[in-house]
C-alpha positions in Angstrom: 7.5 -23.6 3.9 9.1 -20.4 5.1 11.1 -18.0 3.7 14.6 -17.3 4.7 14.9 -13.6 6.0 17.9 -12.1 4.7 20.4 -10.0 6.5 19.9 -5.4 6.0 23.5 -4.3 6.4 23.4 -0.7 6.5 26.4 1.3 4.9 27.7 4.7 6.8 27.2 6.8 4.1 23.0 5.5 3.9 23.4 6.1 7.5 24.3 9.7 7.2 21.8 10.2 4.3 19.1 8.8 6.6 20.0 11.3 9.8 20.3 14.7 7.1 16.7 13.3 5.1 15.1 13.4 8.5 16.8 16.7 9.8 16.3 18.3 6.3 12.1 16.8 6.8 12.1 17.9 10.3 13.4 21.7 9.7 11.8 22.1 6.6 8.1 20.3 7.2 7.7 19.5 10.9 8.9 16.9 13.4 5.5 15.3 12.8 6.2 14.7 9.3 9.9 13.7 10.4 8.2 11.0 12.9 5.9 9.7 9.9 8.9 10.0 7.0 11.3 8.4 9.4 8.5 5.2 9.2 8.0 5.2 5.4 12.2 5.2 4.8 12.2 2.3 7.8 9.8 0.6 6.2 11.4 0.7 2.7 14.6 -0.5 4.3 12.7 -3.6 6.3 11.2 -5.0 3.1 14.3 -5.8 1.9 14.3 -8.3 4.5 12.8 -10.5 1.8 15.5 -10.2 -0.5 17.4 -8.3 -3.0 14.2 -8.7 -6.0 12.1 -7.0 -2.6 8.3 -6.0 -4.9 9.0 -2.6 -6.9 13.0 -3.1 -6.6 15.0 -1.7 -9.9 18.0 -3.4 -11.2 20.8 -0.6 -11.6 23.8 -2.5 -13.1 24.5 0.5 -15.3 26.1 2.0 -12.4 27.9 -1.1 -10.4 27.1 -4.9 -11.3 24.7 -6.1 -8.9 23.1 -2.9 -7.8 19.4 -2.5 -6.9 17.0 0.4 -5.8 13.6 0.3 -3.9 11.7 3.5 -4.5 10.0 4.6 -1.0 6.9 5.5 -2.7 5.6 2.4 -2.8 2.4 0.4 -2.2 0.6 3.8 -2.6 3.1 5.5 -0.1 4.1 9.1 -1.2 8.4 9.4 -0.6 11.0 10.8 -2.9 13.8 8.4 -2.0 15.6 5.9 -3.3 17.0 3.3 -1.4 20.5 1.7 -3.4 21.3 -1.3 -2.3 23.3 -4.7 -3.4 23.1 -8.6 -2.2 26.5 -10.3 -1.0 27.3 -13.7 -0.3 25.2 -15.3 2.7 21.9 -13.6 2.2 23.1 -10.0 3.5 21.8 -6.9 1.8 24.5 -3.6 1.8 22.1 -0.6 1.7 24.9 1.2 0.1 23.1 5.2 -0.5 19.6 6.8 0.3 19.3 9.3 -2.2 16.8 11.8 -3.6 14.9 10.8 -7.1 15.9 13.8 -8.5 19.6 13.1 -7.8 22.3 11.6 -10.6 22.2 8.7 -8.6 25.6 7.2 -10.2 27.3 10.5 -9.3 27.0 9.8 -5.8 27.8 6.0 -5.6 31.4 5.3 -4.4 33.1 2.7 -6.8 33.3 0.3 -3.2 30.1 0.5 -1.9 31.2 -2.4 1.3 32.5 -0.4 3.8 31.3 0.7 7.6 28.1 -1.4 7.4 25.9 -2.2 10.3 23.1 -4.1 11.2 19.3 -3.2 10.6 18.1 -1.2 12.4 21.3 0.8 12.9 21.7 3.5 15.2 20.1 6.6 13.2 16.6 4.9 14.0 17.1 5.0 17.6 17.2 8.4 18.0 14.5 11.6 17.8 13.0 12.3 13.9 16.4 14.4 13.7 18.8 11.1 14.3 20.2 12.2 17.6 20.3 9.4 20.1 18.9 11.3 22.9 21.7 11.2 25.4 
Protein backbone atom coordinates (compact mmCIF):
# COMPACT_ATOMS: atom_id res chain seq x y z
CA UNK A 1 0.00 0.00 0.00
CA UNK A 2 1.31 3.42 -0.94
CA UNK A 3 0.96 6.59 0.40
CA UNK A 4 -0.77 9.39 -1.23
CA UNK A 5 1.71 12.36 -1.88
CA UNK A 6 0.23 15.45 -1.05
CA UNK A 7 0.26 18.68 -2.95
CA UNK A 8 3.38 21.83 -1.50
CA UNK A 9 1.66 24.96 -2.46
CA UNK A 10 4.01 27.65 -1.85
CA UNK A 11 2.74 31.09 -0.62
CA UNK A 12 4.52 34.52 -2.19
CA UNK A 13 5.41 35.83 0.97
CA UNK A 14 7.49 32.00 1.86
CA UNK A 15 8.71 32.72 -1.57
CA UNK A 16 10.23 36.01 -0.86
CA UNK A 17 11.51 34.70 2.68
CA UNK A 18 13.22 31.85 0.79
CA UNK A 19 15.10 34.24 -2.05
CA UNK A 20 16.24 37.10 1.16
CA UNK A 21 17.31 33.67 3.64
CA UNK A 22 19.57 32.60 0.80
CA UNK A 23 20.82 36.24 -0.31
CA UNK A 24 21.12 37.12 3.46
CA UNK A 25 23.32 33.18 3.69
CA UNK A 26 25.08 33.98 0.58
CA UNK A 27 26.42 37.72 1.54
CA UNK A 28 26.92 36.96 4.91
CA UNK A 29 28.51 33.19 4.92
CA UNK A 30 29.41 32.25 1.27
CA UNK A 31 27.62 31.05 -1.88
CA UNK A 32 28.85 27.59 -0.83
CA UNK A 33 26.91 27.65 2.22
CA UNK A 34 24.01 29.33 0.18
CA UNK A 35 24.19 26.16 -2.31
CA UNK A 36 24.15 23.72 0.80
CA UNK A 37 21.33 25.97 2.91
CA UNK A 38 19.33 26.38 -0.22
CA UNK A 39 19.18 22.11 0.02
CA UNK A 40 18.46 21.82 3.82
CA UNK A 41 15.25 24.60 3.36
CA UNK A 42 14.32 22.43 -0.01
CA UNK A 43 14.48 19.50 1.73
CA UNK A 44 12.36 20.71 4.73
CA UNK A 45 9.79 21.90 2.31
CA UNK A 46 9.73 18.33 0.24
CA UNK A 47 8.98 16.39 3.36
CA UNK A 48 5.91 17.85 3.63
CA UNK A 49 5.17 15.92 0.68
CA UNK A 50 4.02 13.33 3.18
CA UNK A 51 1.56 15.37 4.83
CA UNK A 52 0.74 18.08 7.13
CA UNK A 53 1.79 15.71 10.62
CA UNK A 54 5.39 15.53 8.26
CA UNK A 55 8.04 13.75 11.51
CA UNK A 56 9.11 16.78 13.87
CA UNK A 57 6.00 19.10 12.59
CA UNK A 58 4.53 21.52 15.54
CA UNK A 59 0.93 22.27 15.75
CA UNK A 60 0.65 26.22 16.07
CA UNK A 61 -3.14 26.80 16.46
CA UNK A 62 -2.35 29.54 18.94
CA UNK A 63 -1.72 31.68 16.04
CA UNK A 64 -4.39 30.53 13.16
CA UNK A 65 -6.52 27.15 13.53
CA UNK A 66 -4.88 24.65 11.56
CA UNK A 67 -1.33 25.96 11.40
CA UNK A 68 1.79 23.82 11.46
CA UNK A 69 5.66 24.33 11.54
CA UNK A 70 8.58 22.02 10.53
CA UNK A 71 11.82 23.13 12.05
CA UNK A 72 14.77 22.81 9.36
CA UNK A 73 17.07 21.45 11.84
CA UNK A 74 15.93 18.17 11.71
CA UNK A 75 17.19 14.63 11.44
CA UNK A 76 20.50 15.93 12.90
CA UNK A 77 20.47 18.87 10.27
CA UNK A 78 21.75 22.19 11.67
CA UNK A 79 19.05 25.29 10.26
CA UNK A 80 17.48 28.11 12.11
CA UNK A 81 14.20 28.16 10.12
CA UNK A 82 10.89 27.53 10.54
CA UNK A 83 8.83 26.45 7.87
CA UNK A 84 4.76 27.62 8.68
CA UNK A 85 2.53 25.86 6.91
CA UNK A 86 -1.36 24.67 6.84
CA UNK A 87 -3.30 21.65 5.04
CA UNK A 88 -6.45 22.62 2.82
CA UNK A 89 -9.01 20.65 1.25
CA UNK A 90 -7.65 18.00 -1.36
CA UNK A 91 -4.39 17.02 0.11
CA UNK A 92 -2.59 20.53 -0.67
CA UNK A 93 -0.18 22.00 1.80
CA UNK A 94 0.07 26.26 1.80
CA UNK A 95 3.70 26.90 3.00
CA UNK A 96 2.30 30.09 4.22
CA UNK A 97 5.97 31.90 5.95
CA UNK A 98 9.71 30.75 6.31
CA UNK A 99 10.83 32.47 9.22
CA UNK A 100 13.75 32.68 11.58
CA UNK A 101 13.40 30.72 15.24
CA UNK A 102 14.20 33.71 16.92
CA UNK A 103 11.37 35.58 15.20
CA UNK A 104 7.71 36.31 16.99
CA UNK A 105 6.47 34.04 14.57
CA UNK A 106 2.61 35.17 15.10
CA UNK A 107 3.76 38.77 14.43
CA UNK A 108 4.59 38.02 11.06
CA UNK A 109 1.57 35.72 9.94
CA UNK A 110 -1.00 37.53 7.87
CA UNK A 111 -4.57 36.74 9.21
CA UNK A 112 -5.17 35.08 5.37
CA UNK A 113 -2.45 33.11 4.84
CA UNK A 114 -4.08 31.60 0.98
CA UNK A 115 -3.01 33.94 -1.31
CA UNK A 116 -0.38 33.89 -4.52
CA UNK A 117 0.53 30.20 -3.95
CA UNK A 118 2.38 28.10 -6.36
CA UNK A 119 3.50 24.86 -6.90
CA UNK A 120 6.62 23.01 -5.33
CA UNK A 121 9.21 23.65 -6.45
CA UNK A 122 8.43 27.27 -7.27
CA UNK A 123 10.51 29.58 -9.03
CA UNK A 124 13.03 30.76 -6.14
CA UNK A 125 14.68 27.14 -6.49
CA UNK A 126 15.44 27.55 -9.93
CA UNK A 127 17.71 30.15 -9.75
CA UNK A 128 21.52 30.72 -8.33
CA UNK A 129 21.92 30.38 -4.17
CA UNK A 130 20.80 34.19 -4.35
CA UNK A 131 17.17 33.23 -6.07
CA UNK A 132 17.83 34.97 -9.30
CA UNK A 133 16.71 32.87 -12.27
CA UNK A 134 19.75 33.43 -14.25
CA UNK A 135 18.45 35.16 -17.27
Amino acid sequence: MTKTRWKVRVGVEAEKDFVRILKYTADTFGERQASIYKAKLTDAIAALESGPDAPGSVSRDEILPNLRCLHVARHRREGRHFIIYRATTGQVIEVVRILHDAMDLARHIPPETSQGLCPFPFRASQGDSRGRSGS
